[in-house]
C-alpha positions in Angstrom: 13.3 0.9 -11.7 12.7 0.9 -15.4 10.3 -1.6 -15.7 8.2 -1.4 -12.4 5.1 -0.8 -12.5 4.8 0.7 -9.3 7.9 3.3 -10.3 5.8 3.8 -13.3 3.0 4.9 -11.4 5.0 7.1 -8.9 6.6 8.9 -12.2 2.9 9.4 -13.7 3.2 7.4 -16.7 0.7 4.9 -15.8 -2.2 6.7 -14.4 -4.0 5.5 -10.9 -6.5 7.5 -9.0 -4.4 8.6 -6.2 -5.6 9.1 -2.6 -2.5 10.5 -0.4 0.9 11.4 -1.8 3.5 12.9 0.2 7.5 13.4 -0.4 8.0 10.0 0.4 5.0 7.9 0.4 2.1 7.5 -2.1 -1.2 5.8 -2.3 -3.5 4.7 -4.4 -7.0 2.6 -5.2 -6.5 -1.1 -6.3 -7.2 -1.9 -9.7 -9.0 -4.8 -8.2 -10.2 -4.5 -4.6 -10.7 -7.2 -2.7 -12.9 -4.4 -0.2 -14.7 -1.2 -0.3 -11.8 0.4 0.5 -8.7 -1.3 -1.1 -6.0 0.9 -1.4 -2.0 0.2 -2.1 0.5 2.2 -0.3 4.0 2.5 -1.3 7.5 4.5 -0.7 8.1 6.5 -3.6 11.7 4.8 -3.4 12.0 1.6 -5.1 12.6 -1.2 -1.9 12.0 -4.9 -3.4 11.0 -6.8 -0.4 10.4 -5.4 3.4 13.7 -6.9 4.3 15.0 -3.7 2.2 12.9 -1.8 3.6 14.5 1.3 6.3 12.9 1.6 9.7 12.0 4.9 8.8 10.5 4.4 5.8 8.4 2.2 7.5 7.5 4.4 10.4 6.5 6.8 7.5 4.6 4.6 5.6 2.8 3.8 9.2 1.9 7.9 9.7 0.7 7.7 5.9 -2.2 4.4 6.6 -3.3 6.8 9.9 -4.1 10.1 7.8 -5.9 7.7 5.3 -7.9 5.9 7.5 -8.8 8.8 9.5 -9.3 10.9 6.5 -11.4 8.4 4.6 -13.7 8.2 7.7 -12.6 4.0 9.0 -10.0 4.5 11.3 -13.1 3.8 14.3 -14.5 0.7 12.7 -11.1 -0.8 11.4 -9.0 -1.7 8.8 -6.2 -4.4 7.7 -2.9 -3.9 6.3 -1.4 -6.6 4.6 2.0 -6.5 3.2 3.2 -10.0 1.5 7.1 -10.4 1.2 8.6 -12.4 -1.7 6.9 -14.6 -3.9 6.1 -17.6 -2.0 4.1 -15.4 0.0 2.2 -14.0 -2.5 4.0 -10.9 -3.6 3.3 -10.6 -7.0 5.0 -6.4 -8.0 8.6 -6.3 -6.6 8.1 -3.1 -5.2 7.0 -2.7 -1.2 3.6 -2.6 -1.1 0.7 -2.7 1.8 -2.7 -3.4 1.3 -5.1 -0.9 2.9 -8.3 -2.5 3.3 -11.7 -1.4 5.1 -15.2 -1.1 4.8 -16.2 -5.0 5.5 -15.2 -7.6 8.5 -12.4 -9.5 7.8 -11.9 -13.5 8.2 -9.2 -14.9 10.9 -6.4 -16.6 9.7 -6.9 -14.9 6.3 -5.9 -17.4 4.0 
């Protein structure tokens, strides 16, 4: 998509420091972490919502937040993954998204 930033980021134009790419997922640090560890993951293919999102996409974007956990050393103590869909929920880039956060304890219900 032309004008996503996401997309944007994917195609290098905007640069991000990027954590874990593969050929069909890619992560990277938020701009503005809510954690330690805040990092988005995304498909490279552009998906608005989840409800666009394949099965296997998903199941790939699952295998990428276990290599990053594991490989960023919190896998043991824990993480949360947070994925918002549409914008009453919160999603604010129309591109799927999960929030990768870790290195603090985490609030139930979050908010």
């Amino acid at each position: 998509m032309a004008n996503c930033i996401f997309c944007k980021i994917i195609a290098g134009d905007i640069p991000a420091e990027i954590v874990y790419q593969d050929e069909n997922v890619v992560a990277f640090c938020d701009i503005h972490p809510q954690a330690p560890h805040h990092i988005l993951v995304i498909p490279r293919h552009h998906y608005e919502t989840l409800l666009e999102l394949p099965p296997a996409q998903a199941g790939q974007i699952n295998e990428a937040v276990k290599t990053i956990a594991m490989e960023r050393g919190f896998a043991r103590s824990g993480f949360r993954l947070i994925s918002s869909c549409g914008k009453d929920a919160g999603q604010e880039v129309m591109h799927v998204h999960y929030h990768l956060l870790a290195g603090r304890s985490f609030d139930w219900p979050p908010g």
